[in-house]
mmCIF file as gemmi writes it, N, C-alpha and C atoms, coordinates in Angstrom:
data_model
loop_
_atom_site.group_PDB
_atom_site.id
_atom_site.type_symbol
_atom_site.label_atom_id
_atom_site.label_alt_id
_atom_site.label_comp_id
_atom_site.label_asym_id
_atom_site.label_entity_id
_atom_site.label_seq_id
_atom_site.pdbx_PDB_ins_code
_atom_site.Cartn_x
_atom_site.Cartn_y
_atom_site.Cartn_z
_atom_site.occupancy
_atom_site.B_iso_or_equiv
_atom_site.pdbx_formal_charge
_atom_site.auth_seq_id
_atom_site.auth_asym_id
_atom_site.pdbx_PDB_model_num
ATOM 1 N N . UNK Axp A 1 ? 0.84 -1.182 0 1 0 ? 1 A 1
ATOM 2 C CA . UNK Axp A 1 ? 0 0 0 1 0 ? 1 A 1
ATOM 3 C C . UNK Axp A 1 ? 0.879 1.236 0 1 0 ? 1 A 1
ATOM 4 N N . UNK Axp A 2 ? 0.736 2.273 -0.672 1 0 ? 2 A 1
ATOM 5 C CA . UNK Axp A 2 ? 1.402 3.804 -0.781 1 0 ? 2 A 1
ATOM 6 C C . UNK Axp A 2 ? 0.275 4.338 0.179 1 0 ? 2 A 1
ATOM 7 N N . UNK Axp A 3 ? 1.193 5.135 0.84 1 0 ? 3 A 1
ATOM 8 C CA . UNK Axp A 3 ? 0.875 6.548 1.415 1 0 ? 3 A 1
ATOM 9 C C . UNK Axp A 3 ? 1.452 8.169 1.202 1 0 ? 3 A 1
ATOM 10 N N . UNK Axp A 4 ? 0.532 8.823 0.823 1 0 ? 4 A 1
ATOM 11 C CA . UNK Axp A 4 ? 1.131 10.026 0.066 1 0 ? 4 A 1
ATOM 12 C C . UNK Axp A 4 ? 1.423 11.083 1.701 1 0 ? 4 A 1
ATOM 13 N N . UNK Axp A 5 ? 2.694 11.393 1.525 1 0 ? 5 A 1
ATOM 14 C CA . UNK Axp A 5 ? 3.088 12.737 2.391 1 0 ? 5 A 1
ATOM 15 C C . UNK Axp A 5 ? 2.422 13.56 1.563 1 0 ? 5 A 1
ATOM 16 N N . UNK Axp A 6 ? 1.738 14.394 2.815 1 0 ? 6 A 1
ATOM 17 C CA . UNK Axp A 6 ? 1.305 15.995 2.02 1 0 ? 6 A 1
ATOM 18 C C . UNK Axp A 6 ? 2.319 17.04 2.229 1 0 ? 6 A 1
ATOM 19 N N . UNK Axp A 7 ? 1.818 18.312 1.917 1 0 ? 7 A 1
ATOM 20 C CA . UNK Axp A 7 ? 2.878 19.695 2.015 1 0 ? 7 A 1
ATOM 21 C C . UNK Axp A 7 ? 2.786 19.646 3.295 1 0 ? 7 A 1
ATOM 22 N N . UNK Axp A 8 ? 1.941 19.428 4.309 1 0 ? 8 A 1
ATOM 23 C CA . UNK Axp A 8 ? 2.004 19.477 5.856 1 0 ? 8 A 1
ATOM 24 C C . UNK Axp A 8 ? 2.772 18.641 6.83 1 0 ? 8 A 1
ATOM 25 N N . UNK Axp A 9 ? 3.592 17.69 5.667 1 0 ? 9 A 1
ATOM 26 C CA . UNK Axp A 9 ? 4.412 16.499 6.213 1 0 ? 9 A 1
ATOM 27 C C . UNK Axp A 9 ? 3.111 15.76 6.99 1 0 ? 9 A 1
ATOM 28 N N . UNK Axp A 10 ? 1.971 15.53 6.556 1 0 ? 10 A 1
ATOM 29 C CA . UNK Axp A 10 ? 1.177 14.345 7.447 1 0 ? 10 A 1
ATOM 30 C C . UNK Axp A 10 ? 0.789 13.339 6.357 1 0 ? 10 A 1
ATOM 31 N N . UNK Axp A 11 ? 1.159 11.907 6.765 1 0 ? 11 A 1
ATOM 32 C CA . UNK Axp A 11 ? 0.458 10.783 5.863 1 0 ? 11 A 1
ATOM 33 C C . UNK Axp A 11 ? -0.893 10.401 6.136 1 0 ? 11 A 1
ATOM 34 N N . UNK Axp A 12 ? -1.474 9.647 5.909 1 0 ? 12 A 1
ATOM 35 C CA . UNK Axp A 12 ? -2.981 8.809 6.091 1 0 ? 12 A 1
ATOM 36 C C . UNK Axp A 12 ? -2.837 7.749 6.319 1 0 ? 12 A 1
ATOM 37 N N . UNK Axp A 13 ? -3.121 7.005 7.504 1 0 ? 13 A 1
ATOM 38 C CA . UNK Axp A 13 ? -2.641 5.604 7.592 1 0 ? 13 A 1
ATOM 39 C C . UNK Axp A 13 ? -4.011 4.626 6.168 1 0 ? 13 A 1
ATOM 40 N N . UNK Axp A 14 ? -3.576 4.14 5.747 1 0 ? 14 A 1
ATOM 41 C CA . UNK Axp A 14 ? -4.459 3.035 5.036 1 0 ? 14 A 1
ATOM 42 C C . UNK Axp A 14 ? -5.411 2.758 6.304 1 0 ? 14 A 1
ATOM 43 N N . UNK Axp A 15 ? -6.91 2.643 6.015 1 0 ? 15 A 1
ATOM 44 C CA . UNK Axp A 15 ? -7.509 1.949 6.655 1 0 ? 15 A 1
ATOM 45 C C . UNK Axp A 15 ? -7.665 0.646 7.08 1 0 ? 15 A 1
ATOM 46 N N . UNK Axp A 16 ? -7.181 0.091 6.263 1 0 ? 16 A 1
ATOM 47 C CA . UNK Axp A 16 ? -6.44 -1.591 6.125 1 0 ? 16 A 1
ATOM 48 C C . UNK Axp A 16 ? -5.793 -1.892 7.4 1 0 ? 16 A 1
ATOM 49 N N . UNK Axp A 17 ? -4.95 -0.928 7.595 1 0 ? 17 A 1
ATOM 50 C CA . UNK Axp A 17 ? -3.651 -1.055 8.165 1 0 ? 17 A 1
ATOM 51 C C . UNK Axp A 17 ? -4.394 -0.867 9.791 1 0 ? 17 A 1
ATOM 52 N N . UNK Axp A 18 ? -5.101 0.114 9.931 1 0 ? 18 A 1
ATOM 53 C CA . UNK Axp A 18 ? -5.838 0.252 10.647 1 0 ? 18 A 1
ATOM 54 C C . UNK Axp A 18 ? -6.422 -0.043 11.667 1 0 ? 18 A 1
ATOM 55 N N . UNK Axp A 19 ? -7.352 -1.126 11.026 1 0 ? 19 A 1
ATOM 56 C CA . UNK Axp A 19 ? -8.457 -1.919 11.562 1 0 ? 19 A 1
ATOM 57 C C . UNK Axp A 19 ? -7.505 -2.954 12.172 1 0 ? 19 A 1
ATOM 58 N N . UNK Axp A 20 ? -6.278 -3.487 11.794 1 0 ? 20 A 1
ATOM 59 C CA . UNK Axp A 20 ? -5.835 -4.578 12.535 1 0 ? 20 A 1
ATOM 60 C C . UNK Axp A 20 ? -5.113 -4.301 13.455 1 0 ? 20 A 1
ATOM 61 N N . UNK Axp A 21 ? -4.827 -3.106 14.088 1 0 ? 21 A 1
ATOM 62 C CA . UNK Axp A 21 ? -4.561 -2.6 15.437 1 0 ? 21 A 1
ATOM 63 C C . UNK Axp A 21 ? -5.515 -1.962 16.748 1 0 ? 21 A 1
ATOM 64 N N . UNK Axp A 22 ? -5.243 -2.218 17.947 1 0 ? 22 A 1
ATOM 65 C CA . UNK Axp A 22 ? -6.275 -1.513 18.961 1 0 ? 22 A 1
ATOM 66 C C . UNK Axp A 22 ? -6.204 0.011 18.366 1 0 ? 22 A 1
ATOM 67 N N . UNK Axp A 23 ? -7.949 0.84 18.635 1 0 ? 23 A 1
ATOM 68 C CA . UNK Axp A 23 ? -7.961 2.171 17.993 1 0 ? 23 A 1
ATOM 69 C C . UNK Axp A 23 ? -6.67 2.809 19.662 1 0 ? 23 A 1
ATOM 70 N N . UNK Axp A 24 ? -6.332 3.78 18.597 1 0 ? 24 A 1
ATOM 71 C CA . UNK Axp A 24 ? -5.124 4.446 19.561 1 0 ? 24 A 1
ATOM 72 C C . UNK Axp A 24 ? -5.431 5.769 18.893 1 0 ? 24 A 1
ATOM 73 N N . UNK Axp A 25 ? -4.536 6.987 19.556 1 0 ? 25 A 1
ATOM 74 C CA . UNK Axp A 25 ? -4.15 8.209 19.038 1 0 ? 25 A 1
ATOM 75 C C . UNK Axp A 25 ? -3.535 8.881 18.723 1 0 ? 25 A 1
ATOM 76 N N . UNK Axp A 26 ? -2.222 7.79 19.558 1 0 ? 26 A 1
ATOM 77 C CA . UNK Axp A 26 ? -0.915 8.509 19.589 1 0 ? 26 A 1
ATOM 78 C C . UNK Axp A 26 ? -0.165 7.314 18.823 1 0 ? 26 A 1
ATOM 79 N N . UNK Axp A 27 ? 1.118 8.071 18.52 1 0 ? 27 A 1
ATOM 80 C CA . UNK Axp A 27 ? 2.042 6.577 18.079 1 0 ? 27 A 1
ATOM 81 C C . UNK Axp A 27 ? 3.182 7.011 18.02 1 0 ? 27 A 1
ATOM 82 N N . UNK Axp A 28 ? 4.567 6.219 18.733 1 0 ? 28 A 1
ATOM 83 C CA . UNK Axp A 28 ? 5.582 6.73 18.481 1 0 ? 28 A 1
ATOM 84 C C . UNK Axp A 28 ? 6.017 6.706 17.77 1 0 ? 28 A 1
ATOM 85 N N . UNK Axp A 29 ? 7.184 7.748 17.214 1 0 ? 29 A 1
ATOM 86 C CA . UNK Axp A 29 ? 7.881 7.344 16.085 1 0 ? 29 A 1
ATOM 87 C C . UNK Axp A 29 ? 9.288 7.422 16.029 1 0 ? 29 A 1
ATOM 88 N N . UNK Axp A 30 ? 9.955 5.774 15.228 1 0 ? 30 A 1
ATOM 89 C CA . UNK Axp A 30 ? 11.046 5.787 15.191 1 0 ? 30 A 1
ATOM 90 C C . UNK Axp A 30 ? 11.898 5.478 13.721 1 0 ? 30 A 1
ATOM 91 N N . UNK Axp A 31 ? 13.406 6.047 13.843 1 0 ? 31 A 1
ATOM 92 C CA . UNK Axp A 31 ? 14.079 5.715 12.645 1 0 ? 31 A 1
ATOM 93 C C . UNK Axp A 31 ? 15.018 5.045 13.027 1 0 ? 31 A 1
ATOM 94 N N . UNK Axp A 32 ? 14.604 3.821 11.983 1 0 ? 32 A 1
ATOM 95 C CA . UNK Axp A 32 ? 15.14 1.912 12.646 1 0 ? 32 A 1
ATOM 96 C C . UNK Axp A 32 ? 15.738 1.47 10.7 1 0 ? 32 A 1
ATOM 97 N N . UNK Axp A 33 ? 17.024 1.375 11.077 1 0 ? 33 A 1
ATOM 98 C CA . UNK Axp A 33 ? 17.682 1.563 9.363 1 0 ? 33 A 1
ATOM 99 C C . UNK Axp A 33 ? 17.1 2.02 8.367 1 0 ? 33 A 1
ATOM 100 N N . UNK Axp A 34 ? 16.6 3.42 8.396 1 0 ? 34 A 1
ATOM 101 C CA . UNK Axp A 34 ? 16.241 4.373 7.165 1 0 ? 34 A 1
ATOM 102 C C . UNK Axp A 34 ? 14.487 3.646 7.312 1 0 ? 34 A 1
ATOM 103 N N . UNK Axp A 35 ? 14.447 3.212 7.493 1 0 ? 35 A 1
ATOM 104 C CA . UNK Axp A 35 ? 12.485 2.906 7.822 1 0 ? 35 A 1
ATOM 105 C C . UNK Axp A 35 ? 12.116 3.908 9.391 1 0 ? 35 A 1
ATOM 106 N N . UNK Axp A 36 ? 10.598 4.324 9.008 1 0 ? 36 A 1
ATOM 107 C CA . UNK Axp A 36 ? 10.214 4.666 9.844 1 0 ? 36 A 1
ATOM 108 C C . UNK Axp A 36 ? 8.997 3.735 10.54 1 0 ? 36 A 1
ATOM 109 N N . UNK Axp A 37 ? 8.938 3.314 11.325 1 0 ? 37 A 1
ATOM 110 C CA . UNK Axp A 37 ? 8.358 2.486 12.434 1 0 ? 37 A 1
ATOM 111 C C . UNK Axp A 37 ? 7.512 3.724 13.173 1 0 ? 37 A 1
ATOM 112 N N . UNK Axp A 38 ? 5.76 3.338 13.181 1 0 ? 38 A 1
ATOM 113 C CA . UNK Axp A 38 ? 5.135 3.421 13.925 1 0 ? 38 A 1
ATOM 114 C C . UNK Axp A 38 ? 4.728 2.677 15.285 1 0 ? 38 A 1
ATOM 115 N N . UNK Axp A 39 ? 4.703 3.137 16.458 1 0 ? 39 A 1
ATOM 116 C CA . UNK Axp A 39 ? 4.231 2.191 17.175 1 0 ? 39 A 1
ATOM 117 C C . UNK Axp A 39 ? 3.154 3.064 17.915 1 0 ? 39 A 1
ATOM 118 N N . UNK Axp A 40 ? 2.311 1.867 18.178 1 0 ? 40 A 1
ATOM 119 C CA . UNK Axp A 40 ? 0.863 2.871 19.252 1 0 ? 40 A 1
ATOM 120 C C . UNK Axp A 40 ? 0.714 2.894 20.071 1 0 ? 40 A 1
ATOM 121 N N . UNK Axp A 41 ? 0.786 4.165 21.05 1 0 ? 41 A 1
ATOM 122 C CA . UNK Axp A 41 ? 1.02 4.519 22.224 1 0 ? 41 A 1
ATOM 123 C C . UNK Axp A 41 ? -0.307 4.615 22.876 1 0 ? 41 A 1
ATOM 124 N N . UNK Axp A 42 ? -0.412 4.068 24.066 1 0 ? 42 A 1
ATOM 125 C CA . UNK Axp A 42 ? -1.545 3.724 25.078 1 0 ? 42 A 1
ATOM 126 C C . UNK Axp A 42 ? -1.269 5.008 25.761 1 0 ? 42 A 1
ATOM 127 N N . UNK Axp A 43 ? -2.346 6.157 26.01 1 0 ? 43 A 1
ATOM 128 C CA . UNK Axp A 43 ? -1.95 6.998 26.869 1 0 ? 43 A 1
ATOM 129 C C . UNK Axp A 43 ? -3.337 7.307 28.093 1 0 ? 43 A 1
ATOM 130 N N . UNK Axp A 44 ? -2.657 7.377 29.108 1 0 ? 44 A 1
ATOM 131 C CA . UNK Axp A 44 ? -3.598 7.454 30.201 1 0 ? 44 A 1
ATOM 132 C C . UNK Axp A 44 ? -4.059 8.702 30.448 1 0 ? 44 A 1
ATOM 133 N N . UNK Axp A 45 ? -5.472 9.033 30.927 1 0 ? 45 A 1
ATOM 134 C CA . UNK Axp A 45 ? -6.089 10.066 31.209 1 0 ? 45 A 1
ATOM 135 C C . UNK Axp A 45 ? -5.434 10.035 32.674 1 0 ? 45 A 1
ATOM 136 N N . UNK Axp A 46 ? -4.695 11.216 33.36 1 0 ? 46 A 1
ATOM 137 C CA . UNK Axp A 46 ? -4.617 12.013 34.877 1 0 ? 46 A 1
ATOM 138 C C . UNK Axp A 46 ? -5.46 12.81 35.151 1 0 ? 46 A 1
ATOM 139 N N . UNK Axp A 47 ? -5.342 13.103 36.543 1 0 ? 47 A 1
ATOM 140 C CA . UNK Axp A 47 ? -5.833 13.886 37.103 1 0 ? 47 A 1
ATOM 141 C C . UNK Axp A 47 ? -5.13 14.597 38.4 1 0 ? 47 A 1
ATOM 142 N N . UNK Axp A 48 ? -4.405 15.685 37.326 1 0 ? 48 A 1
ATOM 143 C CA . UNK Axp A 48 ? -3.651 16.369 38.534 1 0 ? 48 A 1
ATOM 144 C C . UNK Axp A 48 ? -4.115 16.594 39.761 1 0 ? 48 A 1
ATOM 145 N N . UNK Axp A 49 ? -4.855 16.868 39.948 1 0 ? 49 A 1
ATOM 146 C CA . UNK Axp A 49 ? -5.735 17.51 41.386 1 0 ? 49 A 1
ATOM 147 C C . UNK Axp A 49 ? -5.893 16.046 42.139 1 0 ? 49 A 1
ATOM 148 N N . UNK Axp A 50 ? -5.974 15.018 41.886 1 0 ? 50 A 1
ATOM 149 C CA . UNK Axp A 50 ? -5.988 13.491 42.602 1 0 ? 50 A 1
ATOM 150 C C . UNK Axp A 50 ? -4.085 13.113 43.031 1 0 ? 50 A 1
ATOM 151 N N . UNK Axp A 51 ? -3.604 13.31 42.417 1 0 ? 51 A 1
ATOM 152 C CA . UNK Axp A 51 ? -2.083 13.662 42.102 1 0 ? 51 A 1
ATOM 153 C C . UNK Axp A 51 ? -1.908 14.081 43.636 1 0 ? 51 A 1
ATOM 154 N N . UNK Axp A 52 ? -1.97 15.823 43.025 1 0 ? 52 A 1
ATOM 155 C CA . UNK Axp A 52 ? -1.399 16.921 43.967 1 0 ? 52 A 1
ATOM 156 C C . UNK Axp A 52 ? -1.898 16.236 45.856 1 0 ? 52 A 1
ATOM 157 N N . UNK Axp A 53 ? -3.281 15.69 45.674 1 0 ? 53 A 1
ATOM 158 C CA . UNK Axp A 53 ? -3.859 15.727 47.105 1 0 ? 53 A 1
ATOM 159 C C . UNK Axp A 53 ? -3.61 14.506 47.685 1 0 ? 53 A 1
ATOM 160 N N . UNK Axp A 54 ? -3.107 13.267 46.893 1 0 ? 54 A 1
ATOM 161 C CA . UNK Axp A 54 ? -2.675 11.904 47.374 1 0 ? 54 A 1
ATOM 162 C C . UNK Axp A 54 ? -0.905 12.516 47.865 1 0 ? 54 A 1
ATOM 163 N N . UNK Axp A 55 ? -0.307 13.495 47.224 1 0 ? 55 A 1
ATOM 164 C CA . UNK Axp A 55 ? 0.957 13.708 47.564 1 0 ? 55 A 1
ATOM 165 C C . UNK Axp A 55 ? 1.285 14.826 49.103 1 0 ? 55 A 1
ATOM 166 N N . UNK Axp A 56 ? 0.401 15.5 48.924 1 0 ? 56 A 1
ATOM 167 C CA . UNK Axp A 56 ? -0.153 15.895 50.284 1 0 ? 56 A 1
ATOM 168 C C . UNK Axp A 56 ? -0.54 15.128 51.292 1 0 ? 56 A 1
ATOM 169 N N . UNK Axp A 57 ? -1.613 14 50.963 1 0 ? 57 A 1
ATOM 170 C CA . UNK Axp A 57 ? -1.918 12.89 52.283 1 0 ? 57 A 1
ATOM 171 C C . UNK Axp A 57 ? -0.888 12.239 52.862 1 0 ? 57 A 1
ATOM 172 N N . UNK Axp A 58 ? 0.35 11.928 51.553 1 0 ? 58 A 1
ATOM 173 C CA . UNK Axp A 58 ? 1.47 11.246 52.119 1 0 ? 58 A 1
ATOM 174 C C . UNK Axp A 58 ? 2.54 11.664 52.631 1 0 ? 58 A 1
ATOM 175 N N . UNK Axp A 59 ? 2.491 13.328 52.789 1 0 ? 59 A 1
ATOM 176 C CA . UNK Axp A 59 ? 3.708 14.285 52.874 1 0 ? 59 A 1
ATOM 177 C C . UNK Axp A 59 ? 4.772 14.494 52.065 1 0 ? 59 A 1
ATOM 178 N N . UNK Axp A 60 ? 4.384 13.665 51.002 1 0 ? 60 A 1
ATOM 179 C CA . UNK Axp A 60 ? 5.805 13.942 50.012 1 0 ? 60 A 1
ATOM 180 C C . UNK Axp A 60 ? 5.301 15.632 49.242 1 0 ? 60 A 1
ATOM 181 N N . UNK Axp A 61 ? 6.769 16.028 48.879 1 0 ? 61 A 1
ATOM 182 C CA . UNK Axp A 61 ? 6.71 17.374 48.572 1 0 ? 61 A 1
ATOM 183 C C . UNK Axp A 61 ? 6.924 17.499 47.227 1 0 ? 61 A 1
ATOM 184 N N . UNK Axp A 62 ? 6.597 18.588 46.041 1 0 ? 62 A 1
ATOM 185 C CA . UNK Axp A 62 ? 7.271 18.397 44.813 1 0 ? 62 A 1
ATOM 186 C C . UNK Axp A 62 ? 8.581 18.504 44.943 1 0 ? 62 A 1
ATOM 187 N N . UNK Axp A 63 ? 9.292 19.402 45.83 1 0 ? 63 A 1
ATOM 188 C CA . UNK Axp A 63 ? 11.021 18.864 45.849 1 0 ? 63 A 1
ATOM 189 C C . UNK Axp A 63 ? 11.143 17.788 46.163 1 0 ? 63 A 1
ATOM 190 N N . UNK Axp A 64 ? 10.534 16.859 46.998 1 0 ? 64 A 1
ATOM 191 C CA . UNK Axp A 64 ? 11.053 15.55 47.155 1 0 ? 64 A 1
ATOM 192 C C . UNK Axp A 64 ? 11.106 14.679 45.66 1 0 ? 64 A 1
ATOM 193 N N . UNK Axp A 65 ? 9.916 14.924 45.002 1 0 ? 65 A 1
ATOM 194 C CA . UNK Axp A 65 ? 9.624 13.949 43.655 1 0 ? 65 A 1
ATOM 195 C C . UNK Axp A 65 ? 11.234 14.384 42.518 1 0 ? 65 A 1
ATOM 196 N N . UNK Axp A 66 ? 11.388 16.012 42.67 1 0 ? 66 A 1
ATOM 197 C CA . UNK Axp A 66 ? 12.22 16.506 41.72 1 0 ? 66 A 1
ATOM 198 C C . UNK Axp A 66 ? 13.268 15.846 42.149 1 0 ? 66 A 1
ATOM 199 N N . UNK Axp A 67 ? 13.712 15.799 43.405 1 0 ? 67 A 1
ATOM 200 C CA . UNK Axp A 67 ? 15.252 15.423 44.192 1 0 ? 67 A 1
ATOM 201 C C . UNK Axp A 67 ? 14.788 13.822 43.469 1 0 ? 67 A 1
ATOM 202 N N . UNK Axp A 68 ? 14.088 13.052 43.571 1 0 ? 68 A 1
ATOM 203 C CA . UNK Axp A 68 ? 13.594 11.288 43.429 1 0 ? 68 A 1
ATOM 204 C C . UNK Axp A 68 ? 14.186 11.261 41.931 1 0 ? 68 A 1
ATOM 205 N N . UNK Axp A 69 ? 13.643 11.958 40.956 1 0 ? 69 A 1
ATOM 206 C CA . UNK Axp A 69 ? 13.786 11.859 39.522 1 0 ? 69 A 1
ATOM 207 C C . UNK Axp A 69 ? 15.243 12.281 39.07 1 0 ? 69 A 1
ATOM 208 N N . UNK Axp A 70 ? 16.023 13.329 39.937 1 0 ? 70 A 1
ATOM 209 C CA . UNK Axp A 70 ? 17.238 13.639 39.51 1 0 ? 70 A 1
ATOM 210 C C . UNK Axp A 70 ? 18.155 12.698 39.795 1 0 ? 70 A 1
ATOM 211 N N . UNK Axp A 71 ? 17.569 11.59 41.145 1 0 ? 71 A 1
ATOM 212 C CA . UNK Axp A 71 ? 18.434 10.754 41.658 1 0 ? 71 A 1
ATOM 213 C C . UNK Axp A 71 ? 18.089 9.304 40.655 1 0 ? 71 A 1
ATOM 214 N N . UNK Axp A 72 ? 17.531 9.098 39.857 1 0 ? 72 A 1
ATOM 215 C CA . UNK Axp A 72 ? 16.898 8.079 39.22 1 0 ? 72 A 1
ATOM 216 C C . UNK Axp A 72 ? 17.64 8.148 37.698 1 0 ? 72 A 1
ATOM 217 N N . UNK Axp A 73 ? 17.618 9.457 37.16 1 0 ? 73 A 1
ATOM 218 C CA . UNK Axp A 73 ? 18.145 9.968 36.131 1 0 ? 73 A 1
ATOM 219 C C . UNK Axp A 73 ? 19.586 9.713 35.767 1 0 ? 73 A 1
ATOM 220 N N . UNK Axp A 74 ? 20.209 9.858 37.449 1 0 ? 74 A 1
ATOM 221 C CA . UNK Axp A 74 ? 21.597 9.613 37.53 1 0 ? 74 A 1
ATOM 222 C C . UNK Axp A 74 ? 22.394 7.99 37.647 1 0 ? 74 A 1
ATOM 223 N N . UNK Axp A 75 ? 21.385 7.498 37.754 1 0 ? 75 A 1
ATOM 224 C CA . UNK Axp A 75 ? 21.659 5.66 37.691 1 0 ? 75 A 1
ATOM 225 C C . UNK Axp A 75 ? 21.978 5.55 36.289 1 0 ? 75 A 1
């Protein structure tokens, strides 16, 4: 199957192609020896405000999470 790039750089997935994946919205994209590879990204609905007030019940602070992630980053 061809897919035409437009002037907006966006393709059309074939509907074909489509139907034989879970519906998704997102999809990552990668360059894997001069091919580009779609993959479909599952993305979860948050809710900051459930977030912010579970991190409050537990006393953790946003500096604590920032200090957690810088120390995680560094492994």
């Amino acid at each position: 199957m061809l897919a035409k790039l437009t002037s907006k750089n966006q393709i059309t997935i074939p509907k074909d192609i489509l139907s034989k994946i879970p519906k998704v919205d997102y999809f990552k994209v990668e360059l894997n020896d001069g091919n580009i590879l779609l993959k479909p990204v599952k993305v979860l609905e948050t809710n900051l405000g459930d977030i912010r007030k579970k991190m409050e019940d537990l006393g953790i602070s946003e500096d604590f999470v920032a200090e957690a992630v810088q120390w995680a980053r560094s492994k």
